[in-house]
Steps between C-alpha positions, in 0.01 A plus 500: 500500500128546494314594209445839607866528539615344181234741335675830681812372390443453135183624391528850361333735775194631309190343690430629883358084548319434759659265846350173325664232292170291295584199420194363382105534401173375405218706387446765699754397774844533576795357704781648668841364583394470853166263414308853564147539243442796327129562360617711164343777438741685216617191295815596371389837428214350292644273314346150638185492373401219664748499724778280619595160288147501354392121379409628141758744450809229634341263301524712151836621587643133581344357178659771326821474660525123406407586066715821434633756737631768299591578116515847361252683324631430152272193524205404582362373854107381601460687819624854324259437285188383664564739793490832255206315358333493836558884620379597156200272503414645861575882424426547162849612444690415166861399565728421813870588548643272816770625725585415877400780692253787555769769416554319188206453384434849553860591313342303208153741555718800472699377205184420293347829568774718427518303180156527397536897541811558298400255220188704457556807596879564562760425760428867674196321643647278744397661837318261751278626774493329796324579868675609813534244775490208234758242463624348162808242588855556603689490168629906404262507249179429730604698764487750288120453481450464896360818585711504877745688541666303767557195253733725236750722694762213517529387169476792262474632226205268411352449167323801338199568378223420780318759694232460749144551622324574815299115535147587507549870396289583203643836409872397572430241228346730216756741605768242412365357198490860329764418309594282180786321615332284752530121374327332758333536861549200703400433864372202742139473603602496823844635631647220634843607680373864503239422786220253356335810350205421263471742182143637492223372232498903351869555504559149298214593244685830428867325445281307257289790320829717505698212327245389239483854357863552465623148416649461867608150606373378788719270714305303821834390729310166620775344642374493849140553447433235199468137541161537696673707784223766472193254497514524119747348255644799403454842760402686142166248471409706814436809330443412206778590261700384279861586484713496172799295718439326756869366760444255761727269715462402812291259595476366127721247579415393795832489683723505167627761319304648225393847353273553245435782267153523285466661235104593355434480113628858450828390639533180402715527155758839731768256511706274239714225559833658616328776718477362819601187634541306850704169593330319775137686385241215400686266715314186456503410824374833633215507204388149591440618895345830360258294329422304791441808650305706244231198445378513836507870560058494371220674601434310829826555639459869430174509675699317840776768450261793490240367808836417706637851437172611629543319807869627572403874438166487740707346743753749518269753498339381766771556748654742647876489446401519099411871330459359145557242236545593149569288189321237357453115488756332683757804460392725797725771657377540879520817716622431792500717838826338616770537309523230255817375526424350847143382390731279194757437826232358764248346187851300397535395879181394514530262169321740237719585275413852316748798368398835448514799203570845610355539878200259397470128613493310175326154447510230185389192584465224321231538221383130701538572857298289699209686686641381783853594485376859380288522822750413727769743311249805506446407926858524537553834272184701698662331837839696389348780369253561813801421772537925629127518464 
């Protein structure tokens, strides 16, 4: 049996996968089963940073993997340690929680803030607001806070006690923050699943003026736009905010798993030993590539991500087949003319390798993606895009 056919057979039928079997990478290129080479251009749903079997990063894991593996968190480990060091040295945040996945770390988000709320003000307030079209994580509890429809009506009832706002709506949001039970407001600079949809400069300044005058928490979902994905370290150091909890995943670990939750100095004493726990989170291994990962994520590479993001959207532009590109960084949600399942179809056949969110085209490269390998994945995405013009 193949692999494809071994995966049919046994594999639990939840992904639609694509008609290629990767069997191996480096940087910013991958191989098929067949010898075929894929340029990347959505790394594992942005999770390799630097993209595939990075020098640095399999170097920190290996060393790691050869000292101490795994132990639970009743003791002790160096790479926990140093790595919650790190994000808090780099944010300005106070203490870390570690999981192994966005939805997690965003669990862990919820948890605190409903927390906060009832310890100071009473377990009525536990309502969190979250926008429509976002997407929290696939556990009952954040799907609950996705604000789509289309991701609940099979598994319900789903947790209580969210509600949801218009993104970008000013009024919707004052309208649904008129009340005293609201706990916390929490949302994703830019909608990641929901479309690549930025949140506007005015509409994020009111979630903030709203929630410092009635003690709201405010909860920045980074899992897919943190780790430098926006052209910033954190999508929040774009507008200049600062959340109360901050949950990111993703392309912390570079290829391992590993979710982390921060927590500023007003949250940092919500939770006591017994409250919340996780087995595999702070996995040494995983911290010591996250670390490899977070030290090189500095102001230079930033500046690359942001001038090559520049490049992509004028390029697209530029042509025909394309009638926008939102987003920001190197998370951009194109607008395509054809429909965008056969622009992913004939980009894939053509050895560019992108997926899509909603009816956009969606691209996250590697935060190092040679200029040349980005040049000749953008030819082959306008030569898609422009084929019925």
């Amino acid at each position: 049996m193949s692999i494809k056919e071994i995966d049919n057979k046994y594999v639990a039928h939840t992904y639609g996968r694509f008609p290629v079997t990767l069997i191996k990478g480096k940087g910013s290129v991958a191989i098929g089963e067949d010898g075929a080479e894929y340029i990347d251009m959505a790394t594992g749903i942005a999770v390799n940073t630097f993209g595939y079997c990075d020098d640095f990063w399999v170097s920190a894991v290996a060393e790691q993997l050869m000292e101490l593996q795994h132990t639970s968190n009743l003791y002790y480990t160096g790479p926990c340690a140093r790595l919650a060091q790190l994000l808090c040295e780099r944010t300005g945040m106070s203490k870390v929680f570690f999981s192994n996945s966005g939805a997690e770390a965003n669990e862990c988000a919820i948890k605190a803030a409903r927390k906060y709320a009832a310890d100071k003000y009473g377990k009525e307030r536990n309502v969190i607001l979250t926008l429509k079209n976002s997407f929290h994580g696939r556990t009952v509890t954040t799907l609950a806070a996705t604000g789509q429809d289309n991701f609940h009506k099979d598994f319900l009832p789903l947790t209580e006690g969210f509600d949801y706002v218009e993104a970008n709506n000013i009024t919707d949001l004052i309208e649904k923050t008129d009340s005293d039970n609201i706990a916390a407001i929490m949302f994703e600079f830019v909608q990641g699943e929901g479309g690549v949809t930025p949140l506007t400069k005015e509409f994020v300044e009111k979630i903030f003026e709203i929630a410092q005058q009635k003690d709201i928490i405010t909860i920045a979902d980074e899992v897919q736009t943190g780790n430098g994905r926006t052209g910033a370290l954190y999508a929040y150091m774009n507008y200049g905010v600062t959340p109360d909890v901050v949950s990111t995943a993703k392309g912390l670990g570079g290829g391992l798993p590993l979710g982390a939750t921060m927590l500023s100095s007003k949250m940092e004493n919500v939770y006591n030993p017994g409250d919340h726990g996780s087995t595999f989170g702070g996995n040494p291994v995983c911290c010591a590539g996250a670390i490899s990962i977070l030290n090189r994520l500095d102001d230079e590479l930033m500046q690359q991500v942001r001038e090559k993001s520049e490049y992509i959207r004028s390029e697209l532009l530029s042509t025909g087949g394309v009638e926008s590109v939102d987003g920001m960084g190197f998370m951009l949600g194109i607008t395509t003319k054809r429909p965008v399942d056969e622009v992913v179809k004939e980009c894939m056949e053509q050895g560019v390798l992108v997926i899509k969110a909603k009816q956009k085209l969606r691209l996250l490269p590697a935060l190092n993606i040679p200029w040349d390998l980005l040049k000749s994945a953008v030819e082959t995405i306008k030569t898609v895009c422009n084929k019925d013009e």
